[in-house]
N, C-alpha and C positions, 0 to 999 in steps of 0.2 A: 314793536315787539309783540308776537302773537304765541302764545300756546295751545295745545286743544289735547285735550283727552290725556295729558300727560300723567303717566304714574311710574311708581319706584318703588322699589323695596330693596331691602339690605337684611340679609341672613333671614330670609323667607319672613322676614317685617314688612308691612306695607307702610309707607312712610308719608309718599305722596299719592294720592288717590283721584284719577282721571281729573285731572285740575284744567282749568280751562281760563288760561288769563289773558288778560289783553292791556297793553299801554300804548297808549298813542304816542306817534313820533312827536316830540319836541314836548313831552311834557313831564313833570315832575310826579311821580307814583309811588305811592307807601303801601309795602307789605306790612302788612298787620295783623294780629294773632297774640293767643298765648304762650309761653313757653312751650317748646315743642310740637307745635300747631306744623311747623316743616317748612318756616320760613327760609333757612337756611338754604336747608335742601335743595329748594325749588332756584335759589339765587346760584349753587352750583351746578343744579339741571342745565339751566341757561346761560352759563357759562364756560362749561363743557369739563369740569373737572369732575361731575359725576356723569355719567349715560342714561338713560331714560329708560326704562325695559319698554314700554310702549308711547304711542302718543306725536306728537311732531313740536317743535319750535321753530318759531322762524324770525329773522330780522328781515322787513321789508318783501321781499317776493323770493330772497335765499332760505331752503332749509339748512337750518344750524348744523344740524347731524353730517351733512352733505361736506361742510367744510372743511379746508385741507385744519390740523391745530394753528398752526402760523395765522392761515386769511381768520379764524375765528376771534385772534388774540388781536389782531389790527383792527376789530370793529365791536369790541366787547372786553369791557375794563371788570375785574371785577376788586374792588377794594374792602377788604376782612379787616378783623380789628389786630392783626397779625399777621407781619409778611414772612411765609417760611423760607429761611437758609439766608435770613442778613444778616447774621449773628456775624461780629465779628469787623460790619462793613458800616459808612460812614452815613450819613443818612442821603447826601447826594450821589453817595454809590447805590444805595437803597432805593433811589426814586429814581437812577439812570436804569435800571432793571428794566423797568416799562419800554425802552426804547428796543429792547431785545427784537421785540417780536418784526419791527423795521429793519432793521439788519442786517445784512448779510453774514454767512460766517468768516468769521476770524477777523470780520471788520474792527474798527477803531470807531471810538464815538468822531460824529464829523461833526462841523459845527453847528450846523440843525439841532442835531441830537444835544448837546450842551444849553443851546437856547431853549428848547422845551423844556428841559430839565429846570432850567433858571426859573423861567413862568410857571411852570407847574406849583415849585416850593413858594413863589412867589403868591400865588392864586390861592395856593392849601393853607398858606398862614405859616409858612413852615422854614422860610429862607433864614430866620435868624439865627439857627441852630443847624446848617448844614453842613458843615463840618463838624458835626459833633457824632462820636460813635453813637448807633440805631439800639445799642445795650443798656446806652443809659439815660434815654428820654423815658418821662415818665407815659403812664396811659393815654393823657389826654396828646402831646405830644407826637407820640407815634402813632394814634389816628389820622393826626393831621400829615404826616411822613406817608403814609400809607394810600390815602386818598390823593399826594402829590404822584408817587407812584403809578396811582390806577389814569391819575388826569394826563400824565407822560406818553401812554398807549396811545394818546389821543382818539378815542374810541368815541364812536357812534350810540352806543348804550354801555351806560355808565352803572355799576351795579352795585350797592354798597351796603354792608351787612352790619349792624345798626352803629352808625359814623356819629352818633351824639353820646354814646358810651362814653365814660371817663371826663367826659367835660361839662363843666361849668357852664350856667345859663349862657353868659354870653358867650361864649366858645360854638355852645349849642346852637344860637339864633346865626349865629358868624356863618358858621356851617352848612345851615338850610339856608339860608341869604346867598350861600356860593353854589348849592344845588340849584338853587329857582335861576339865579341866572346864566347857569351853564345849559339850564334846559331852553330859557330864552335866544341860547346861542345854536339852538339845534341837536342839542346832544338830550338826548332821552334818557333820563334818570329813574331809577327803581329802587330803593333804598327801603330795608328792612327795619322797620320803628316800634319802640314800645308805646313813647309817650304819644295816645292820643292827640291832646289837643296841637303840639307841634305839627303831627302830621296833618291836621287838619290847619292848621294855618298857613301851611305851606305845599301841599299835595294838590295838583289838577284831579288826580285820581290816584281811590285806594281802594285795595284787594284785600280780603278780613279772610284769612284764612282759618280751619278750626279742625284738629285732628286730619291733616292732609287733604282736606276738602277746603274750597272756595265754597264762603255761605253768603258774600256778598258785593259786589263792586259797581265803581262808580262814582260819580262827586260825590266829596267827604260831605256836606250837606244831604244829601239824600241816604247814602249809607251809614253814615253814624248818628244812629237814632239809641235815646232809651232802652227802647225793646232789645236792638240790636247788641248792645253791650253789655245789659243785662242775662242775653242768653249765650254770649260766648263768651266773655270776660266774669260773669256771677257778680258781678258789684251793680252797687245802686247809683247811675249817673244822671245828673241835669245838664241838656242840651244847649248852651244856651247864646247868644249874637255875641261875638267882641263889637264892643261902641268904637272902635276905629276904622278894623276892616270888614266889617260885617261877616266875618268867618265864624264857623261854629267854633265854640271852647266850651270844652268839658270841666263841669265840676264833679267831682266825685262825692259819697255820702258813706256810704259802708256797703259790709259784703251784703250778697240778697241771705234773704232769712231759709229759702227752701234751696240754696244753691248747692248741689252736691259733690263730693268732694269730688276732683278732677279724676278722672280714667288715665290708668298710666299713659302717658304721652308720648310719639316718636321723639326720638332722639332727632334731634336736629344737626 
């Protein structure tokens, strides 16, 4: 998945700003930023729930803009921390959504469609509660519904806007454990993250976004440096090896002493 030059506004706001990203196929990618930095945004640029005013996106050698909605939703999942209009519906009616975009109209789920569905809730963590109405799983719960959902589409890029919200350590490590290996399986993943060192223990590549601009990408080794999080993040962080995987992990110290208060932020 490639972008170049992409920018966006909303009510003569500039939101995203000629952003220029790239994720290689088959690998695991964290969007990364402050509040408002336009992580979001950029996750439904490429998704195609918002339009781009300028710029191109592309999966592989198609431009995204080019595609019919239907061919876009069969090779791009996008998984929120909230699926709109389930209200009401059971969570394996919830994660049979995803199969829409394969099917015909006024079709019936065929048995394909029911097997995905099974795997999906199975893969998200999510089978033991699928006949439970989608009203009354708690947060952490209906990310895991929601991410079965997006894995249903069975999509080529996987997009997921920060999927460790609401959950608990292990829930959280569960979760990047089922991104690294859906990326091993060829599905390109791009997931919007707060926690540093996660992303870094788990990200082939990551894009630090800051006020709608890319200030930095690449292996989380080379891009998450001191300096680097120092100047977009204002806190004081040490770099430093996990003794198992030799990935980087972040400690944190305090905020920096000259860091100035943030500049209204887009809305994401």
């Amino acid at each position: 998945m490639r972008g170049s030059r992409v920018r966006f506004s909303r009510a003569s706001r500039l939101i995203v700003d000629d952003v220029d990203i790239t994720v290689p196929r088959g690998a695991v990618g964290a969007l990364l930023g402050p509040n408002g930095a336009g992580k979001s945004t950029l996750l439904h640029l490429v998704a195609g729930v918002e339009r781009a005013d300028a710029g191109a996106l592309a999966l592989g050698d198609d431009d995204l803009a080019a595609l019919r909605r239907r061919d876009r939703a069969r090779r791009i999942a996008l998984a929120e921390q909230e699926v709109h209009g389930a209200q009401g519906l059971r969570v394996d009616d919830v994660v049979a959504l995803g199969r829409i975009p394969h099917q015909s109209a006024w079709a019936s789920a065929s048995a394909h469609d029911r097997a995905v569905v099974a795997r999906s809730l199975v893969a998200a963590g999510a089978a033991e509660f699928a006949d439970r109405p989608y009203d009354e799983l708690s947060g952490g719960e209906r990310q895991r519904v929601n991410l079965a959902r997006a894995l249903a589409q069975e999509p080529e890029l996987l997009l997921l806007d920060e999927p460790t919200n609401h959950l608990d350590i292990h829930a959280q490590l569960t979760m990047l454990a089922l991104l690294r290996r859906l990326a091993d399986d060829g599905i390109t993943v791009l997931a919007a993250l707060h926690d540093l060192s996660l992303a870094a223990g788990y990200a082939d590549h990551v894009v630090v976004l800051a006020a709608g601009r890319v200030v930095a990408a690449g292996a989380p080794g080379e891009v998450l440096t001191t300096e680097l999080i120092r100047e977009v993040w204002g806190v004081e962080a040490s770099v430093l090896e996990h003794p198992r995987s030799g990935r980087p992990l972040i400690a944190f110290s305090e905020v920096t002493a000259d860091a100035a208060p943030p500049a209204p932020a887009p809305v994401e």
